[in-house]
Backbone as JSON, one array per atom type, in Angstrom:
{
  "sequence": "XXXXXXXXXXXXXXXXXXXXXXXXXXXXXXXXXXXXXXXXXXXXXXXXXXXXXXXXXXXXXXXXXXXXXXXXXXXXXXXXXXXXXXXXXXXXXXXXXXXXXXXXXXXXXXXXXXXXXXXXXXXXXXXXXXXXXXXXXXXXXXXXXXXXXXXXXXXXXXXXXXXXXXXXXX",
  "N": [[31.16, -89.74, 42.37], [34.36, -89.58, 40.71], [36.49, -87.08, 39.07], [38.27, -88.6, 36.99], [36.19, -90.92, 36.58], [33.96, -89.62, 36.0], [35.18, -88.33, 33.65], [35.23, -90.52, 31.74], [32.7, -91.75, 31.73], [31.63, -89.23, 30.07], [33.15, -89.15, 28.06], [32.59, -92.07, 27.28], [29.96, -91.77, 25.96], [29.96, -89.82, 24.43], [31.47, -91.25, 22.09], [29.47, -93.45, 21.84], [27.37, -91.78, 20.69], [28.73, -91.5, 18.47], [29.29, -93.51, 16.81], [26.58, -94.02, 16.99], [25.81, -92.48, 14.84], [27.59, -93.03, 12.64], [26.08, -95.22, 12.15], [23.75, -94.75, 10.73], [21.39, -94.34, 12.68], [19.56, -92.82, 13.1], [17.04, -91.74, 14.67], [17.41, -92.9, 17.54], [20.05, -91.67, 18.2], [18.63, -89.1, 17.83], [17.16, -89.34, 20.7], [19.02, -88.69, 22.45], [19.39, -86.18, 23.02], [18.33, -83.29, 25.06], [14.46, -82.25, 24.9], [14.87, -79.6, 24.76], [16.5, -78.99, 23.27], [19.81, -76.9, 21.14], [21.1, -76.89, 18.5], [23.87, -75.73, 16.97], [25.16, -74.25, 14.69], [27.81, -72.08, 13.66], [28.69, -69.61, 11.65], [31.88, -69.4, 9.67], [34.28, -67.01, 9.79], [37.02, -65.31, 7.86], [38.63, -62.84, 9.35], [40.36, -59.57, 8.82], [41.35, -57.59, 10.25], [41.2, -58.51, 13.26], [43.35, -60.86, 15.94], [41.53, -62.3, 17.77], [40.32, -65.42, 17.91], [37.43, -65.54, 18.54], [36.54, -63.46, 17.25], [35.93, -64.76, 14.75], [33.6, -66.56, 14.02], [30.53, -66.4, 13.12], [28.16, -64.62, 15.54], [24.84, -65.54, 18.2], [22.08, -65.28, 16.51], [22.94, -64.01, 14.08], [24.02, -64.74, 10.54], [23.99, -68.27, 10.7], [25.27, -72.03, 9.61], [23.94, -73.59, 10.56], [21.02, -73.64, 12.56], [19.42, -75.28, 14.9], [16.43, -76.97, 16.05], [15.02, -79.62, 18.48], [12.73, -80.34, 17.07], [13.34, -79.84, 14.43], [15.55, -81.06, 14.02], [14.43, -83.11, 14.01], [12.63, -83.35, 11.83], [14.27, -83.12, 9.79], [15.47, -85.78, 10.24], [13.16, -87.0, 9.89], [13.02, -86.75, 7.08], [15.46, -88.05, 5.51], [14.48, -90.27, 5.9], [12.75, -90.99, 3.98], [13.52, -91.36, 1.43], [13.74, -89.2, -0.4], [15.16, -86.96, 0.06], [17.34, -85.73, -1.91], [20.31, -85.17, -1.98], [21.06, -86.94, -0.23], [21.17, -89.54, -1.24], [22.91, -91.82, -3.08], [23.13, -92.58, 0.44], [25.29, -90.89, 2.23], [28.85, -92.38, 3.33], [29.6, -92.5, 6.74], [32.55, -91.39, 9.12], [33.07, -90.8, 12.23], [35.21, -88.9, 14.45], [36.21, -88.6, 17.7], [38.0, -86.7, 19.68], [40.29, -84.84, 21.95], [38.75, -84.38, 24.88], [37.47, -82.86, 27.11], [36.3, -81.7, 30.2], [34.03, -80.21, 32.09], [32.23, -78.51, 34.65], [28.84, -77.39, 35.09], [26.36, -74.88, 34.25], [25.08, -75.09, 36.52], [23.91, -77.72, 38.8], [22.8, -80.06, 37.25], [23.95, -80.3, 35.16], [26.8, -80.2, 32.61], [30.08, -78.66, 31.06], [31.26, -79.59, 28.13], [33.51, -79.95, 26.05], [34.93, -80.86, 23.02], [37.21, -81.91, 20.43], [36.62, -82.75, 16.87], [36.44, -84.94, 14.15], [35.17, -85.91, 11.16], [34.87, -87.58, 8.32], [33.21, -87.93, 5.31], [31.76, -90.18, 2.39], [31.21, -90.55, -0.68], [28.86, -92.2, -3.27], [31.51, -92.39, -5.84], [33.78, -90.99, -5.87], [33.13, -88.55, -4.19], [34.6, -87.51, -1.61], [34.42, -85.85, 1.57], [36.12, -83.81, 4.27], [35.27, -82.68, 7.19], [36.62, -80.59, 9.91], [36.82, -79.53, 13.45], [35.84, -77.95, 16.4], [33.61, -79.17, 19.1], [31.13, -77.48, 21.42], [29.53, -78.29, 24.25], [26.48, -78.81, 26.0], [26.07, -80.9, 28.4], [23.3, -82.37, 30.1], [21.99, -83.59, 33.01], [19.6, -85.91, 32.97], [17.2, -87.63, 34.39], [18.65, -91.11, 35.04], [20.45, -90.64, 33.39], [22.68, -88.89, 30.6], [22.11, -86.27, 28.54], [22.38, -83.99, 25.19], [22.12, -80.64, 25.72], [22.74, -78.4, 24.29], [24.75, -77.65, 21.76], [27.01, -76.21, 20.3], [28.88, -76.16, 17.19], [31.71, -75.7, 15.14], [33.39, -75.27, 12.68], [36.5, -75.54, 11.4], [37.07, -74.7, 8.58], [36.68, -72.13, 6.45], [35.89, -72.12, 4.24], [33.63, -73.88, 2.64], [34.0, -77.01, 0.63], [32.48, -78.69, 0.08], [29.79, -80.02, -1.29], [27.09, -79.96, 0.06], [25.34, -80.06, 3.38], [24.38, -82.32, 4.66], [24.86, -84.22, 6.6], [24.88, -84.92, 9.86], [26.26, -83.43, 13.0]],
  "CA": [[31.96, -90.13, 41.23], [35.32, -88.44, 41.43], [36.38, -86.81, 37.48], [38.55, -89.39, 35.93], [34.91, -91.83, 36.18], [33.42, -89.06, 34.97], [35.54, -88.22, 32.11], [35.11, -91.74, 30.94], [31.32, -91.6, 31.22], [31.21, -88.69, 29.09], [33.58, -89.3, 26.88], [31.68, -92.78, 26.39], [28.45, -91.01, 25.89], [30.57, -89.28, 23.1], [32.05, -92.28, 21.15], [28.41, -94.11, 21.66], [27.13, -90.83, 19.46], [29.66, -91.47, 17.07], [28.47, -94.73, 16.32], [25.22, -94.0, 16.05], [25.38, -91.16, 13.63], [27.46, -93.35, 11.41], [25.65, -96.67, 12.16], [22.52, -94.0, 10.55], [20.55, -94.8, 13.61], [19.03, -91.37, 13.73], [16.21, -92.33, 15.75], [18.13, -92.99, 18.63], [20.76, -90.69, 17.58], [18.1, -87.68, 18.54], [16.95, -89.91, 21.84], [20.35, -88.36, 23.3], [19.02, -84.54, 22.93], [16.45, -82.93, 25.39], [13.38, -81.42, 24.24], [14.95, -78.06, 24.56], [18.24, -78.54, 22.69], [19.79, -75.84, 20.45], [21.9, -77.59, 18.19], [24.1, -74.43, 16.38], [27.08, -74.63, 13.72], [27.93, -70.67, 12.97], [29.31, -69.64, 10.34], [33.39, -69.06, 9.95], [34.98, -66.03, 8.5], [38.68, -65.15, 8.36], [38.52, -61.59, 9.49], [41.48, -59.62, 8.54], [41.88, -56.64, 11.46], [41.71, -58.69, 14.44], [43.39, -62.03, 15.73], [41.1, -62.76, 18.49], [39.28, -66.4, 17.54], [35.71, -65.29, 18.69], [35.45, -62.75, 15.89], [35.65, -65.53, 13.45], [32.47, -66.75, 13.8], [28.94, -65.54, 13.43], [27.15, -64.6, 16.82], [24.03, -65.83, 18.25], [21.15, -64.19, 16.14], [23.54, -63.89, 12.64], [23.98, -65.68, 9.97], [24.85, -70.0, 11.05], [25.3, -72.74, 8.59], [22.35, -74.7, 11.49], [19.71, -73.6, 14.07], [18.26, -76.2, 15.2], [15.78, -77.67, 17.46], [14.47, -80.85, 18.32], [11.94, -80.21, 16.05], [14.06, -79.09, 13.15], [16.17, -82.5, 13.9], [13.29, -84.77, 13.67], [12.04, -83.17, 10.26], [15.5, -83.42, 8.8], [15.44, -87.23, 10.14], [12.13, -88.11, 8.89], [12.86, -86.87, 5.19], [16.37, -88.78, 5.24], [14.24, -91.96, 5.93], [12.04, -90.96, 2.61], [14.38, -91.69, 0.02], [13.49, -87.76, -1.23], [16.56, -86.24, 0.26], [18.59, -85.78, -2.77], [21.91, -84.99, -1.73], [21.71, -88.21, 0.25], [20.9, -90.68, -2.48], [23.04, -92.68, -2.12], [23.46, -91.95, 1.92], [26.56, -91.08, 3.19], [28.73, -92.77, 4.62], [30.54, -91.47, 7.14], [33.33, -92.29, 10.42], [33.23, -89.69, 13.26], [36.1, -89.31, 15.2], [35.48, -87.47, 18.72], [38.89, -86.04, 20.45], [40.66, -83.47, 23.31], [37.32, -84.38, 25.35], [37.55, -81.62, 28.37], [34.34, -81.68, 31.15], [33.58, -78.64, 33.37], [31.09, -78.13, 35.32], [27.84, -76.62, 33.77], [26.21, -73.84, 34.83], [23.88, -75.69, 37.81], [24.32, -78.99, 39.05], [23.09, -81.1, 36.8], [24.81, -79.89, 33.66], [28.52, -80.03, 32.54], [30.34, -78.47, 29.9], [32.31, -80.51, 27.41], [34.74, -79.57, 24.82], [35.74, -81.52, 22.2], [37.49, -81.96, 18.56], [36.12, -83.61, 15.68], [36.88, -84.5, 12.36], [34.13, -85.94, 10.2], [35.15, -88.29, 7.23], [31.93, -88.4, 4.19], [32.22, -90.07, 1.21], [29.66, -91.05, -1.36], [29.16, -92.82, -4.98], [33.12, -93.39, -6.11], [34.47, -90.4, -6.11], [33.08, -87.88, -3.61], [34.51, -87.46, -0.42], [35.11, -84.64, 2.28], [36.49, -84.47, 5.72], [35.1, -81.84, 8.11], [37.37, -80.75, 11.04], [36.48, -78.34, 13.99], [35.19, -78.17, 17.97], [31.96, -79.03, 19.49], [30.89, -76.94, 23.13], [28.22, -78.93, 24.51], [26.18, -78.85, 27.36], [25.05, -82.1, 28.88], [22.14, -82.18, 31.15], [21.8, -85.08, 33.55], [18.29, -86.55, 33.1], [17.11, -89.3, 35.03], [19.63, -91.71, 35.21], [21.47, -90.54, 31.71], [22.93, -87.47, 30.15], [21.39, -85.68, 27.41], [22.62, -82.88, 24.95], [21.09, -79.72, 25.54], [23.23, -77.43, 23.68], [26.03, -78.14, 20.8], [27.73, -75.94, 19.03], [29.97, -76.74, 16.16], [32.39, -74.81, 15.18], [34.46, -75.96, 11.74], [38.06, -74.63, 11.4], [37.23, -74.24, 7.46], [35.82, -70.59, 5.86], [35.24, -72.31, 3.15], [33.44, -75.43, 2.41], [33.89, -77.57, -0.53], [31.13, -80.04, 0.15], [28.47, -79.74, -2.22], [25.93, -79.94, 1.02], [25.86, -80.4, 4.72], [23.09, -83.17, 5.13], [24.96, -85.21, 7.45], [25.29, -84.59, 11.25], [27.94, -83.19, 13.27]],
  "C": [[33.15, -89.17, 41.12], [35.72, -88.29, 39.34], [37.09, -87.34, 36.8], [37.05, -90.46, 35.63], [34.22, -90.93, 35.75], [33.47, -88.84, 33.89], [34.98, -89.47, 31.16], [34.0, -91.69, 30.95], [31.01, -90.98, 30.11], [31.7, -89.02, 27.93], [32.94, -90.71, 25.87], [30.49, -93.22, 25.63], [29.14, -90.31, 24.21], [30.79, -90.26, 21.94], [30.81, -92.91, 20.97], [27.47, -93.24, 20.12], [27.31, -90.9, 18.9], [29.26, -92.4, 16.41], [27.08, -94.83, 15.63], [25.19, -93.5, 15.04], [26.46, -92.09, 12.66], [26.81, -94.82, 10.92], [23.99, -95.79, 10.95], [21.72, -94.37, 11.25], [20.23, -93.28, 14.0], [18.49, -91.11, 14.45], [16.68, -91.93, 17.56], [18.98, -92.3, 18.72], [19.81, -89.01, 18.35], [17.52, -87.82, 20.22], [18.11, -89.02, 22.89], [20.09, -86.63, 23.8], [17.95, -84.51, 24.26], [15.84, -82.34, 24.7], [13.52, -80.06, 23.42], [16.3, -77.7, 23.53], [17.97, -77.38, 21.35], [21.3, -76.37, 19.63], [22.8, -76.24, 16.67], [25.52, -74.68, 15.41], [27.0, -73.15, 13.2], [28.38, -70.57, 11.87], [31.05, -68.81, 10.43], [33.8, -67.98, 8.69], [36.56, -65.99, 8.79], [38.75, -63.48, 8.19], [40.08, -60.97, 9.69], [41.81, -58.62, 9.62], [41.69, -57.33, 13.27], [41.95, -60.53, 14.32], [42.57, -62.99, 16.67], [40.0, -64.09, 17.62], [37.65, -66.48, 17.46], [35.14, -64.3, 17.65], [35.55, -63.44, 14.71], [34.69, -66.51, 13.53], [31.1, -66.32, 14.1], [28.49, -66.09, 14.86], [25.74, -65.37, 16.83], [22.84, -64.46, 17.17], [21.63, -63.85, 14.49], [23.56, -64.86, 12.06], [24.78, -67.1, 10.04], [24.53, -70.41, 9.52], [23.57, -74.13, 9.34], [22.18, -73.78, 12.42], [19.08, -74.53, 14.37], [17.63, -76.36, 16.4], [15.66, -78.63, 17.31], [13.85, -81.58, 17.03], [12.35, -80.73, 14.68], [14.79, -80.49, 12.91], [15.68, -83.59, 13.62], [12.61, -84.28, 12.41], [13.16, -83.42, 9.62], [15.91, -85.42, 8.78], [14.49, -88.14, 9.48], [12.21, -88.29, 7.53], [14.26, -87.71, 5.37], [15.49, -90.04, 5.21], [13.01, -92.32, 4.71], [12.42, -91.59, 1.83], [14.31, -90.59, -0.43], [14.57, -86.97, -0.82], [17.63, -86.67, -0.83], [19.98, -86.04, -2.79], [22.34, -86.09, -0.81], [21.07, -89.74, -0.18], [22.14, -90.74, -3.48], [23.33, -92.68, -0.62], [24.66, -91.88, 1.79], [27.24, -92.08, 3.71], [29.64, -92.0, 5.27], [31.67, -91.75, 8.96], [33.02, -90.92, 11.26], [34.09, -89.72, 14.11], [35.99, -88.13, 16.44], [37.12, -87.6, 19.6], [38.87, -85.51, 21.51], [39.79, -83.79, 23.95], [37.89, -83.71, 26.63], [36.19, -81.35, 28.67], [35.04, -81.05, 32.19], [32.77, -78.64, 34.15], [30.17, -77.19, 34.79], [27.81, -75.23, 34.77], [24.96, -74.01, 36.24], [24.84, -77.26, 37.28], [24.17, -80.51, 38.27], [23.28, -81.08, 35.47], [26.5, -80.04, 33.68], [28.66, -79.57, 31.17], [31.11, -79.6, 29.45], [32.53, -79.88, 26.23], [35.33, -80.6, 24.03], [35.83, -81.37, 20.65], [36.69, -83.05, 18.32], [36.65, -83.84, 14.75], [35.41, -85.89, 12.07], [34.02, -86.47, 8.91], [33.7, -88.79, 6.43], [32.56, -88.65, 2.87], [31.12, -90.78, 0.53], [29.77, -90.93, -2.73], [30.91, -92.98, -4.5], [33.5, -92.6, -5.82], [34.74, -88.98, -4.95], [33.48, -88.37, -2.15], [34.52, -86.3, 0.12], [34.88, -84.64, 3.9], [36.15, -82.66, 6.43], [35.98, -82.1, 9.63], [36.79, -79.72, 12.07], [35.91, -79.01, 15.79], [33.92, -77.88, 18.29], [31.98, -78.56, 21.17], [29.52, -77.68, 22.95], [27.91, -78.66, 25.85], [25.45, -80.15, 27.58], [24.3, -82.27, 29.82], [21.48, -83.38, 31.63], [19.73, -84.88, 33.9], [17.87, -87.79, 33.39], [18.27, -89.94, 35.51], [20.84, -91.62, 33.72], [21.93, -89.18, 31.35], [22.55, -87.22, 28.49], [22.12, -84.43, 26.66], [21.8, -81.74, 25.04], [21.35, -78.66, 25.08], [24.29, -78.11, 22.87], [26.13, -76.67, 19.68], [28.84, -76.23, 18.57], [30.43, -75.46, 15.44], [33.34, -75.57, 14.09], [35.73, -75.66, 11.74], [37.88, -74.33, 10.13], [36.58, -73.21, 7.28], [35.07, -71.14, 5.12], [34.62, -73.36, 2.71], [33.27, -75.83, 1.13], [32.84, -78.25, -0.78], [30.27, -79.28, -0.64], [27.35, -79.15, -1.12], [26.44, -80.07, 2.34], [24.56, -80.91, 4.92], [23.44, -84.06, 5.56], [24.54, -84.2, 9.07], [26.51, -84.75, 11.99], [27.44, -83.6, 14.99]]
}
């Protein structure tokens, strides 16, 4: 496969995601993960003595806004399908828009990196909305005949978040 048919694979592996997560097809939605994923959103500061980008967000091991695992993804999916998740009564809704998409080569053969923007449009009852913007590093890990996430981090461009909550998915 030479890397414009690749790009387009991934990138339509990307837009398929997008769909799901606002079709709320969670289910299938975590189907896309392996076992082992590490699904990470740090946390953003605006640090005032240096301008390098990497010291504005928390390291592995400090304080994120998510850690997740598999696990952690399928308990947060089963209570959404309760009705007991507060903050999403009435659900969300929400558009996902997936950008820049840039594929690397992983770190072995059957991984690749990918790079891409986001933005993140929620709005709910009449009045609330809010639009998350920022870049996801992923690693995709060819399984079987499909590719799987096995790493994501998210990365917002805001310090500060207005949102009441963060009980969607990025």
């Amino acid at each position: 496969m030479n890397d414009h048919d690749l790009w387009h694979e991934i990138h339509d592996f990307l837009v398929r995601e997008a769909r799901l997560l606002d079709d709320r097809a969670f289910e299938a939605w975590l189907e896309l993960f392996t076992d082992d994923i590490v699904y990470w959103m740090p946390e953003r500061t605006n640090p005032w003595e240096s301008s390098d980008p990497a010291d504005s967000v928390s390291k592995p091991g400090e304080l994120a806004l998510f850690e997740e695992t598999k696990e952690t993804l399928r308990t947060r999916v089963a209570r959404l399908a309760t009705g007991m998740a507060w903050s999403e009564v009435p659900p969300s809704r929400t558009r996902h828009l997936v950008t820049n998409v840039q594929v690397e080569s992983g770190e072995n053969e059957s991984e690749l990196r990918v790079r891409s923007y986001f933005m993140v449009y929620r709005t709910q009852l009449e009045h609330s909305q809010d639009v998350f913007v920022g870049e996801r590093d992923d690693v995709l890990r060819r399984v079987g005949d499909e590719w799987k996430i096995a790493r994501r981090t998210i990365v917002l461009d805001q310090a500060v978040l207005q949102s009441p909550n963060l009980s969607i998915f990025f």
